[in-house]
Each structure stands twice: as C-alpha cells, then as structure tokens.
Steps between C-alpha positions, in 0.01 A plus 500: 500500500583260154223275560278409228240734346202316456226583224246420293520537123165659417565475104695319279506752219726770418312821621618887568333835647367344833306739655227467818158617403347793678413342831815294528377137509609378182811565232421548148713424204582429178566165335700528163422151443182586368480833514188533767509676854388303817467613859623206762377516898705372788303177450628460168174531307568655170226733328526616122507916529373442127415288215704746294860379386778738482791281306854652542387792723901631597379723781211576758434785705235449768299788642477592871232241556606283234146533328730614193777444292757601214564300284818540272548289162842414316392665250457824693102470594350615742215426658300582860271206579229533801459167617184588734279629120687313307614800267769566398683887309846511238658753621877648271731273350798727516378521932672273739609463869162530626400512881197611643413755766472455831193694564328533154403319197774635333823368283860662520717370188805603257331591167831445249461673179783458232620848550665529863334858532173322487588250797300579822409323800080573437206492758144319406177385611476098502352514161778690306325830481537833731896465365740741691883515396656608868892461434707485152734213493692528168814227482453426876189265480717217537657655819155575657242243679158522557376486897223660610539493868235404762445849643469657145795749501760297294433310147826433432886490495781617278875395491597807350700724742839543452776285664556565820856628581536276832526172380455289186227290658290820623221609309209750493113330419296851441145452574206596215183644600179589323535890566854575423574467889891578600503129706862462679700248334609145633826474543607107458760257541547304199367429152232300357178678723147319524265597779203443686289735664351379818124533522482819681709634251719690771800250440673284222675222454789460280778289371830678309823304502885579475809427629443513881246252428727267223248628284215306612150670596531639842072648618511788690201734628461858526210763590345597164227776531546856374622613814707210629643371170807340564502512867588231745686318181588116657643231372297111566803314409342283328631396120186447267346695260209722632228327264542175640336726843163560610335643774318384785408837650472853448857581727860371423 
C-alpha cells in the first residue's frame, strides 16, 4: 500500500548468482570481493561453500540442486566446480551460455567456433564429455538464448523469425528443442524479450517493451508446454524487467 519495506541486509559485499540450495533453507552466492562462494540461512549465519577462491568469475550456472556450478572466466574459461567433492572439470573455451538440465547431470551450451558453419548449440554430460551438437546456429548465436525449461522439452529461444506483418512491435520467439521438435512459436508484443520459466515449466514469464508500453518493460505470462505454447497469453501490467522476478510457487 506505499508503506515501508522493511529488511535486513544480510551482506555488505557486492555478490551475484543467488541461488537456494537443494532443500530450500539457505541462498548461496558469490562474492566478487574475494572471489569465494558462501551459503547464508534465514538466521543470517554465513558458511564458506569452499576454501577455494574463484577471482573475477563473470558468470555462474547452478545445477538443479545447486550441488554444481559453471563457472565462466573473462578470458573465456570455463570451468564446472562440485562444491559437495570439492572437484572441479575445464570444460571448451570457445563454449558459453551454459544451463543445466532439469532432470540430468547434463550441460546445454553454444559451442562458437570461428567459422559460423561450425556454431551449434551442443549437449554434454556435467564433465564436458558425451558431446552432442543438436541444432546449427551459424550468424544467429547472438539472436539465440540458452533455457532449458523445467519440464525438459525446451532449451532455448531464438529471435529469428521474420517480422511480423501486423505491427512493428509484434514479434515471433521460436522455441529450440533437443530433437529438432516443430514447437509453435510465441507470438509477442514488443522488443527486448527475457523470460522466466515458472517451476513447473508449463508457463513463463516475460518482459518485451514498445510503444503501448512508452517503451518500458511491461511482464506478461503465457502457457508454455509443447502443447499449450502460447496459450492463455496475459498481460500483469506491471513495468519491470522479468529478472528482477522470482517465484514463490510452482503456478502463476
């Protein structure tokens, strides 16, 4: 109602990836102050994940159970560190966009070769090796995000449809698969598209913006499984961007 928020700062450091562990009682995350992961309960107590430092780690990928994670470098490393054995794999330099599987040990990620016939969004085990290329993505990696969804029939999205004749803001996402499926496209209303699947993976959330909106992020949610994709499409009405979202259930 425009009261105040009230809240506790839990940390005074700059940190990124939160993520709650597998049973959901405490967030994990990254300090880039010095470079080390820590795990934080609702009581504030603060555990080291690992005496390991990671300096000027640019991106992390947790696993389902957030046992695991990528790690990407600036200088285009790559590593997978278990934090339960304490071990930790390199996996490609020219892979990146990582996300894990919802169901599997497994990685999904854009392996970028120099030539553009060699680009392909690629399939592994956790550990880099069982290595699958699934769906060729030539001068369109940059058009194409990686998000394998929670029911394990989507693993990403591609802004590369045509324009659509009915309106400048109007535009086709197309849907990527693992098995070359024909997924329907989602048709949406405005540019700029980041999404978040819910947990059941059988809707996302998404922001776009244009001029109905002045061009600020407007979240809307639509059915998303193979049969329902783009179903029930609603707007929230809400202007923010769908990252600063979470969820507190598995239903919208």
């Amino acid at each position: 109602r425009g009261g105040r928020t009230q809240v506790t700062a839990i940390t005074t450091s700059p940190v990124m990836n939160v993520e709650l562990n597998a049973d959901g009682q405490r967030a994990q995350f990254y300090n880039e102050r010095d470079g080390r992961f820590y795990a934080i309960d609702a009581d504030g107590n603060v555990q080291s994940l690992s005496d390991k430092t990671f300096p000027k780690v640019e991106k992390v990928n947790w696993n389902k159970d957030a046992s695991k994670a990528v790690l990407e470098f600036p200088d285009g490393s790559n590593i997978v560190y278990n934090f339960e054995t304490e071990t930790q794999v390199t996996l490609p330099k020219h892979w990146e966009d990582f996300d894990f599987s919802p169901v599997a040990d497994e990685l999904v990620a854009k392996s970028i070769a120099l030539d553009p016939n060699n680009r392909w969004l690629v399939k592994s085990n956790s550990d880099g090796s069982n290595v699958q290329a699934f769906q060729a993505l030539g001068d369109n990696a940059d058009k194409v995000v990686v998000s394998w969804s929670p029911n394990d029939q989507v693993v990403a999205f591609a802004d590369t449809a045509e324009p659509l004749a009915s309106g400048l803001d109007r535009k086709m996402i197309v849907h990527i698969g693992k098995n070359d499926e024909n997924f329907k496209g989602l048709i949406v209303e405005g540019l700029g598209f980041k999404s978040k699947w819910a947990p059941s993976g059988k809707q996302l959330l998404y922001s776009v913006s244009g001029s109905y909106s002045d061009y600020k992020p407007l979240l809307w949610v639509v059915d998303a499984t193979s049969s329902s994709m783009g179903e029930h499409r609603r707007s929230l009405g809400i202007n923010t961007w769908v990252d600063k979202c979470t969820f507190t259930g598995s239903s919208i």
